[in-house]
GULUMMAR-896127 format. One line per field, with one value per residue (C-alpha): residue number from 1; residue in three letters; x, y, z. Coordinates in Angstrom, 3 decimals. Example, Ala and Ser with C-alpha at 12.3 -4.5 7.8 and 13.67 -1.06 7.14 Angstrom:
BEGIN
i: 1;2
aa: ALA;SER
east: 12.300;13.670
north: -4.500;-1.060
up: 7.800;7.140
This chain:
BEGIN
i: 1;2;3;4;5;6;7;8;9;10;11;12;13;14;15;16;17;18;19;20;21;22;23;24;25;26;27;28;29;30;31;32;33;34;35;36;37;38;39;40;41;42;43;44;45;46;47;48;49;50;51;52;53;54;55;56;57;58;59;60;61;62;63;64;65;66;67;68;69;70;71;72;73;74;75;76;77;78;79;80;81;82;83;84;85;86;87;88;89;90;91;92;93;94;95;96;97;98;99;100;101;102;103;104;105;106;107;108;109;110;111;112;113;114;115;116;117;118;119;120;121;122;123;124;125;126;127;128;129;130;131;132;133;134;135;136;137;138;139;140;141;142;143;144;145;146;147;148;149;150;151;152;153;154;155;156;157;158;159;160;161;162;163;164;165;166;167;168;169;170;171;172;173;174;175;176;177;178;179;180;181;182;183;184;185;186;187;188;189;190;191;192;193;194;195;196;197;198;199;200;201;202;203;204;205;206;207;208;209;210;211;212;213;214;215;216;217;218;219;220;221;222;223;224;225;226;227;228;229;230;231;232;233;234;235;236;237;238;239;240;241;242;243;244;245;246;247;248;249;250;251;252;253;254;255;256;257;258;259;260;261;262;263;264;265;266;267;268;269;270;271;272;273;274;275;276;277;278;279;280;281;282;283;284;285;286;287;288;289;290;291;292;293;294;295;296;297;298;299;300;301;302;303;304;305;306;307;308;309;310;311;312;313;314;315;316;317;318;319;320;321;322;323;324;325;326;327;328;329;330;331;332;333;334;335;336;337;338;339;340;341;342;343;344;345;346;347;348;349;350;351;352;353;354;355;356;357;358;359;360;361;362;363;364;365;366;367
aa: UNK;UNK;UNK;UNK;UNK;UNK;UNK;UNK;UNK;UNK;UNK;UNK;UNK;UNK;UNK;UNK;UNK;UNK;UNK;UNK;UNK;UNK;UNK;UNK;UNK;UNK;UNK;UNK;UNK;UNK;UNK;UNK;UNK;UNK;UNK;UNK;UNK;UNK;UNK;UNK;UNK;UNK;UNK;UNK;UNK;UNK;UNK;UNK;UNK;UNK;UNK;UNK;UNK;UNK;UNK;UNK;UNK;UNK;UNK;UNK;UNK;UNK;UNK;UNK;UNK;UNK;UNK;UNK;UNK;UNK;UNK;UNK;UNK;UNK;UNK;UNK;UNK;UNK;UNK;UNK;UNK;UNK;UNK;UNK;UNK;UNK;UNK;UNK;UNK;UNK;UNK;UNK;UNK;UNK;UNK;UNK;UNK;UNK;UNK;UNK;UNK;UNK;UNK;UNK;UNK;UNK;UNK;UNK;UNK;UNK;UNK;UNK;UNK;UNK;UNK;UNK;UNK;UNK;UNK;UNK;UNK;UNK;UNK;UNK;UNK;UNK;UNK;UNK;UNK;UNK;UNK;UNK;UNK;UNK;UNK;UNK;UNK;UNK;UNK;UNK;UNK;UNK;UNK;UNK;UNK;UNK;UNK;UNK;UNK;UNK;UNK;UNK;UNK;UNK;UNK;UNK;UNK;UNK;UNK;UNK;UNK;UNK;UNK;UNK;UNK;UNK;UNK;UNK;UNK;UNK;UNK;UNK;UNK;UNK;UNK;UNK;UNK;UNK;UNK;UNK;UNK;UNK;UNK;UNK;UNK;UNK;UNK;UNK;UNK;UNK;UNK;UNK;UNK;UNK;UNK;UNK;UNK;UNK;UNK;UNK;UNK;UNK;UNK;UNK;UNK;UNK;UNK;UNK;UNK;UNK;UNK;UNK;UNK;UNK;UNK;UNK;UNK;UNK;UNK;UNK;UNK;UNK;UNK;UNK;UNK;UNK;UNK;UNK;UNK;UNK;UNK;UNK;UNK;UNK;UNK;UNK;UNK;UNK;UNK;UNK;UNK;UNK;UNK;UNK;UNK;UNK;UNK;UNK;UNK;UNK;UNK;UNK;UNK;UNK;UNK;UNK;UNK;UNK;UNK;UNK;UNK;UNK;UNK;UNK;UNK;UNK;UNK;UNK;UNK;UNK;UNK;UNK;UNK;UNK;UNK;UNK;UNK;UNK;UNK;UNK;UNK;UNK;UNK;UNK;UNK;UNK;UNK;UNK;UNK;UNK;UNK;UNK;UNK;UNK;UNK;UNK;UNK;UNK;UNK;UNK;UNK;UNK;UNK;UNK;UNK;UNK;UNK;UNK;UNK;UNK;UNK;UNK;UNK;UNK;UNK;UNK;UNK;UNK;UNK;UNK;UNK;UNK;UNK;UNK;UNK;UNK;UNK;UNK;UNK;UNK;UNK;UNK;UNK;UNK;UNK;UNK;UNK;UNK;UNK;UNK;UNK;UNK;UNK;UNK;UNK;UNK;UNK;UNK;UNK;UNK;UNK;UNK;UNK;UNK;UNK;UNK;UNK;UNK;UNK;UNK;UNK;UNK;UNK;UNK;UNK;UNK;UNK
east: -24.237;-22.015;-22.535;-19.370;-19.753;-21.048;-18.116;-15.728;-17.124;-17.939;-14.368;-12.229;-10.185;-9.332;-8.438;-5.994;-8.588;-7.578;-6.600;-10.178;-9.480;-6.983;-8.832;-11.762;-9.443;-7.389;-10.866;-12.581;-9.950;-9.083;-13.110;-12.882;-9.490;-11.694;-14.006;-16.453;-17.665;-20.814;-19.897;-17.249;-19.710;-22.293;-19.896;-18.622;-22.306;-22.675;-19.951;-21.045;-24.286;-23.632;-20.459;-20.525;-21.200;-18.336;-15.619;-14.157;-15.255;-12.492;-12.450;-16.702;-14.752;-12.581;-15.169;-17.332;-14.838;-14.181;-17.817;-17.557;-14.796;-16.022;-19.036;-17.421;-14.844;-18.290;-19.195;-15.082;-13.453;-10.040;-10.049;-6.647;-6.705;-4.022;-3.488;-1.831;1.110;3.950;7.452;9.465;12.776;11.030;13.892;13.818;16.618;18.202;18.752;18.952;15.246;14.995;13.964;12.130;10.320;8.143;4.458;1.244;-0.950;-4.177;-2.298;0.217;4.035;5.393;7.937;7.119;8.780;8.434;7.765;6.957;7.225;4.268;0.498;-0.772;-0.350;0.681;0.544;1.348;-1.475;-0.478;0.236;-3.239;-4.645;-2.886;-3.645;-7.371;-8.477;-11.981;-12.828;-12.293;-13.695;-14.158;-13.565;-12.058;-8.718;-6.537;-3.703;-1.298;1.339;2.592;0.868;-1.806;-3.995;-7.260;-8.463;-8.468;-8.988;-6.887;-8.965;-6.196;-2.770;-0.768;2.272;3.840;1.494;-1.342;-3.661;-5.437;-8.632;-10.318;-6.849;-6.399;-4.220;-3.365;-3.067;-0.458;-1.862;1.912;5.109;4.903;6.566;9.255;10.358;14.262;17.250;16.963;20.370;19.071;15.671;17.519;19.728;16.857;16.535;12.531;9.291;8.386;11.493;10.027;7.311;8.760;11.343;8.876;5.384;3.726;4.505;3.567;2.734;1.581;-2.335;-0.600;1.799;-1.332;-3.197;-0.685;0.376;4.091;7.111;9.922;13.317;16.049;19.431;22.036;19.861;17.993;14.436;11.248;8.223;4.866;2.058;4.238;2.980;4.574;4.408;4.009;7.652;7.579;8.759;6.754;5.360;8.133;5.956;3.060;0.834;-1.269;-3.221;-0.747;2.211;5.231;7.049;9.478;10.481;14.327;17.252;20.117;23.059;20.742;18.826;14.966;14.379;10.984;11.628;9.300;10.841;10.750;12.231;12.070;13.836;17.155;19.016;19.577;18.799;18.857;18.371;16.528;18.116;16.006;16.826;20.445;20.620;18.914;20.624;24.268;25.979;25.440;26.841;29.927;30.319;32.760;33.736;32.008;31.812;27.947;26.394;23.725;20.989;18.022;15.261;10.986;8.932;5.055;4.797;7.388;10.451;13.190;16.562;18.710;21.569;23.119;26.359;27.665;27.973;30.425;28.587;25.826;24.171;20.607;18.761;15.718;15.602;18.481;19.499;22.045;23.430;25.451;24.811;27.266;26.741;24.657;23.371;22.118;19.789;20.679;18.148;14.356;12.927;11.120;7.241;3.941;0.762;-1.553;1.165;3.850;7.249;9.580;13.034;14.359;13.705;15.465;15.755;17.223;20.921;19.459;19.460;23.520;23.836;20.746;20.827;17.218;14.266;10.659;8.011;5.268;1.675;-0.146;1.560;3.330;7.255;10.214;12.997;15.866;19.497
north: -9.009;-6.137;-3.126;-2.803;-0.103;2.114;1.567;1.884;5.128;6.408;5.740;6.781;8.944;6.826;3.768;6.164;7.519;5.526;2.661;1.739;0.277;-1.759;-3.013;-3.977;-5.892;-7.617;-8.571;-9.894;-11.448;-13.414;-14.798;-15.663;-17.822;-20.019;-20.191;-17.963;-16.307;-14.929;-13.244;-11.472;-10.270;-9.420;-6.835;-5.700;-4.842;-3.637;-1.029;0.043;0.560;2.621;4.103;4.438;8.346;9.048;6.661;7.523;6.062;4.070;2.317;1.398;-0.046;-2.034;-3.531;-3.967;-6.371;-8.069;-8.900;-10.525;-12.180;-13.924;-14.659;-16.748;-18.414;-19.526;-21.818;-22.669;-23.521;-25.440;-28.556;-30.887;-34.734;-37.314;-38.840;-42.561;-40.546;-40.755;-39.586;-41.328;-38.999;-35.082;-33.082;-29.190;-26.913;-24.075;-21.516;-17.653;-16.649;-19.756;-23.388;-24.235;-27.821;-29.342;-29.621;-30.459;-27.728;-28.554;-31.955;-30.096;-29.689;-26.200;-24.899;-23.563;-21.504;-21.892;-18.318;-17.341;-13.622;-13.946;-13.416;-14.783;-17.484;-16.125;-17.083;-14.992;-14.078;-15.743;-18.728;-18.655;-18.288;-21.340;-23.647;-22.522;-20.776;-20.664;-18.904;-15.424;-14.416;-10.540;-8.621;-5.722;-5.041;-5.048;-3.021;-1.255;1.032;-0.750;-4.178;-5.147;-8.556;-10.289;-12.832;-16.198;-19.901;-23.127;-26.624;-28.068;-28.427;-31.435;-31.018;-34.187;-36.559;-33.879;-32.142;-28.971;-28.028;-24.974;-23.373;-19.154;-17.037;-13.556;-13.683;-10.903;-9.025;-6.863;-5.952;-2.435;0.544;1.513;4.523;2.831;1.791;-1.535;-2.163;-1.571;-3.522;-6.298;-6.055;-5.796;-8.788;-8.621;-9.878;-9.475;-11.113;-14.273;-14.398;-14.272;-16.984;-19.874;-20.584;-20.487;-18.854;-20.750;-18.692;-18.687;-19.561;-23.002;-23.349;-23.240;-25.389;-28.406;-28.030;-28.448;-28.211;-30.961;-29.345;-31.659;-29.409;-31.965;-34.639;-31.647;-33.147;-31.755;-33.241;-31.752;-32.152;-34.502;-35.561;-35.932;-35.919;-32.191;-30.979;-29.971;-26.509;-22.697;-21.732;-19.585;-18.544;-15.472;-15.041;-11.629;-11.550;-13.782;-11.699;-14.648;-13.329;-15.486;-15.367;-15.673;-14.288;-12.741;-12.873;-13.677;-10.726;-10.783;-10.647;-10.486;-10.700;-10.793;-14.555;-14.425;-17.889;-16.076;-12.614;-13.341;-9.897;-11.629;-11.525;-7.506;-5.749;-2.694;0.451;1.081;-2.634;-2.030;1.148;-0.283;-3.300;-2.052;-2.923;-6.679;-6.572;-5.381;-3.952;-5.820;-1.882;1.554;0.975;1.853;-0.349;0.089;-2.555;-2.038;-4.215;-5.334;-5.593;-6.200;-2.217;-1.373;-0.958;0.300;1.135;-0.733;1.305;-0.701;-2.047;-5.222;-7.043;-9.658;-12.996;-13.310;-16.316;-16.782;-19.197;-20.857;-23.026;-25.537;-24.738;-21.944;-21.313;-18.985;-16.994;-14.778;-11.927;-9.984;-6.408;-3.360;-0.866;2.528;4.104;3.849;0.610;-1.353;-0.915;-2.308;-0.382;-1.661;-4.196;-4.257;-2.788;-5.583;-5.719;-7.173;-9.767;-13.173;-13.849;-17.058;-16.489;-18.172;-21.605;-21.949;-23.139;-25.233;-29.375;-29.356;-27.045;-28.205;-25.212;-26.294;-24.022;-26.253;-25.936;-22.611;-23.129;-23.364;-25.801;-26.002;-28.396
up: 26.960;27.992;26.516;25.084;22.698;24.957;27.144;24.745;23.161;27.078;28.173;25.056;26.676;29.295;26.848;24.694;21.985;18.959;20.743;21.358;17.983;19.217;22.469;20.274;17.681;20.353;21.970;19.045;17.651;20.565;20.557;17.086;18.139;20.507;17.550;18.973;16.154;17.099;19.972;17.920;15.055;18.182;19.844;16.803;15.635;18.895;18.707;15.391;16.814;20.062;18.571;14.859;14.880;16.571;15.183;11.827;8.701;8.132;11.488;10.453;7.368;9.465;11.615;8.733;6.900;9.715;10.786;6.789;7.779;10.854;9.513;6.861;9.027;11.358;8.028;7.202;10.219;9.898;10.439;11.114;10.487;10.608;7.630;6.616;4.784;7.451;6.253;8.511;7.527;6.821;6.324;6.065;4.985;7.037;4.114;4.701;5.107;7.536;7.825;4.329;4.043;1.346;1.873;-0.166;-1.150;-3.095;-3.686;-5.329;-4.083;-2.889;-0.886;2.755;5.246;9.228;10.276;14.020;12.824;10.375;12.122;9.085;6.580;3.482;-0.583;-3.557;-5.902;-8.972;-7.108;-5.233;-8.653;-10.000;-7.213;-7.539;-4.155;-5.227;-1.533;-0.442;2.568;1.504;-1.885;0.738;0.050;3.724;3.610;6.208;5.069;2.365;1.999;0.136;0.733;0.407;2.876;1.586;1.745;1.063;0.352;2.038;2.822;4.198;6.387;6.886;7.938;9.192;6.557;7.070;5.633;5.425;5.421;6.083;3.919;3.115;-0.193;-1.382;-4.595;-5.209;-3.600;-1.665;-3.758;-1.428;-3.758;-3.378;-6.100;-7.487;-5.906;-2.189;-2.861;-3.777;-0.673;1.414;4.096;3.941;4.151;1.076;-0.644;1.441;0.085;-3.474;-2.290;-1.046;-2.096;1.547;4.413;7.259;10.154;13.959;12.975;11.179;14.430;17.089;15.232;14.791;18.255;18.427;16.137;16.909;14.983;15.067;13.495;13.326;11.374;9.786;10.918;11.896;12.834;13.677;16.330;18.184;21.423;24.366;28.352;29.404;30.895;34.100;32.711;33.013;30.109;28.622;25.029;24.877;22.196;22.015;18.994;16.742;17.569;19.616;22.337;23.866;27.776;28.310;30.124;28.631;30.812;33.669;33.009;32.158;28.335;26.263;22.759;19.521;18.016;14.689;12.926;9.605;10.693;8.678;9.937;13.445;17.334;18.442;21.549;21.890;23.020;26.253;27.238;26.961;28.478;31.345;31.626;29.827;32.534;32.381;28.557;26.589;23.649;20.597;19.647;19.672;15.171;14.152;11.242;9.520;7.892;5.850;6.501;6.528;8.930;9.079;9.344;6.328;6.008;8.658;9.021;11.810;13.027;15.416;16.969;18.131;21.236;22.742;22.493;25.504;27.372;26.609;29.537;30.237;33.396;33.280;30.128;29.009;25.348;24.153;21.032;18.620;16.561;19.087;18.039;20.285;17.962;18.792;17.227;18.147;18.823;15.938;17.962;17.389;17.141;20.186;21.047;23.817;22.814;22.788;24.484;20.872;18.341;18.664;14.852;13.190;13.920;17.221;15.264;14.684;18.439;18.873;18.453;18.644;19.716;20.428;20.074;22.002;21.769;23.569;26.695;25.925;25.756;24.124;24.746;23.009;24.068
């Protein structure tokens, strides 16, 4: 086996110091997606081994709880059967947050939302406790800046006519103090308001494993894990680590956007893609807004204005979407990730007919 913690503590410099961190997580995890735990927990050991003195303690932590967590996931690996229950007429509802559907958790009823934006899957504590999630994969509590979760496990949960056992959630123990008014809190379009809103959120882990999602608007359908013969299309949908990017054109212009079905504030460009490309867009006025919003990190500030309505392609196919924004402040970025152009949120919906997300063949088309 390569030495990989010796390389990684040899080179640090060279891979950006910290980021080793983010190289090993983005390597690991991407093993333990092809199920192959043990090599996973073997380099992570490894690192720990060669490197441990010199990477801080909460980094050991890290690798620590995630060794736990693979090592549990080698004995609970989901599993996806068909099952006799076929709804011929599953509906969903386009609401604010999204497209919301009914699915069977535990055998019991609750209320999902389809989210491309969420790495995870993720339940509410109380509700976890209710259901009876009698797994969880680590007593460490994972946080970033203003999240806290535990790793869990679902017996099973039944979308449509496939069921899922051995199901992964973060389970969310609180809401993140924000030190804001009650007044802006509640006007916050946010993660965290999602969660509060729906009993599961259903993210890209759920997605890869049923294999497509067929979204009929005008009938307000959907139907999972669909199959069908492979377009003769290029792959137009990148995953790095859980995180969707989408590849489009905006006004015949390249475009590589996070797409994010349950990122209610809209489809934004970033600054440094406008400025580069400003000349193939127009501006509705020189007014500045401003919107308050979540994302995985915490919460940001939007100030932005608004664009005249743009064409967003993929081959043979063109639609054109309203209510455009260009951020002029920083970019929203993410740690050991690449920057986005924008995010293509779910304003994207109002002109589709019908979409088909497709992760086994890696595209997106939409009429």
């Amino acid at each position: 086996m390569l030495n990989i913690g010796t390389l990684l503590n040899k080179y640090s410099n060279e891979l950006g110091g910290n980021n080793v961190f983010n190289y090993t997580v983005l390597l690991v995890n991407n093993l333990a997606e092809a199920g192959k735990y043990n090599e996973a927990i073997a380099i992570l050991k490894d690192i720990i081994k060669q490197a441990g003195n010199s990477l801080p303690k909460e980094i050991i932590t890290s690798f620590n709880v995630m060794i736990s967590l693979y090592e549990f996931n080698n004995n609970h690996f989901p599993a996806k059967h068909y099952t006799d229950n076929i709804i011929p007429e599953y509906r969903f509802a386009m609401e604010h947050a999204g497209i919301s559907f009914e699915v069977m958790v535990n055998n019991r009823k609750m209320k999902a939302l389809l989210d491309t934006g969420c790495s995870s899957n993720v339940i509410s504590k109380d509700l976890a406790d209710k259901i009876g999630i009698s797994k969880y994969m680590t007593d460490t509590i994972l946080t970033n800046s203003s999240i806290k979760t535990l790793k869990g496990m679902i017996d099973s949960v039944e979308i449509n006519n496939i069921k899922i056992y051995n199901y992964p959630v973060d389970v969310l123990l609180e809401k993140p103090n924000l030190s804001i008014s009650k007044e802006l809190e509640q006007g916050l379009f946010n993660y965290i308001d999602s969660v509060n809103n729906y009993d599961l959120l259903i993210g890209i882990p759920t997605l890869k494993l049923l294999g497509s999602v067929n979204i009929d608007f005008i009938e307000k359908k959907i139907v999972f894990g669909q199959v069908e013969p492979v377009r003769q299309q290029p792959s137009n949908l990148l995953l790095i680590d859980n995180l969707l990017y989408l590849n489009v054109k905006l006004n015949k212009q390249p475009f590589t956007a996070i797409y994010d079905t349950g990122y209610s504030v809209g489809t934004f460009l970033n600054r440094e893609y406008y400025d580069k490309h400003k000349q193939y867009f127009k501006l509705k006025e020189e007014k500045q807004y401003q919107i308050n919003t979540y994302m995985a990190h915490g919460l940001d500030t939007l100030d932005y204005k608004m664009l005249d309505d743009i064409i967003l392609s993929i081959p043979k196919k063109d639609l054109r979407i309203k209510n455009i924004m260009v951020s002029v402040n920083k970019p929203i970025s993410y740690q050991g990730y690449p920057t986005p152009d924008g995010i293509i949120g779910t304003n994207f919906f109002n002109s589709l007919k019908r979409m088909r997300l497709d992760f086994d063949n890696m595209y997106m088309y939409f009429e």
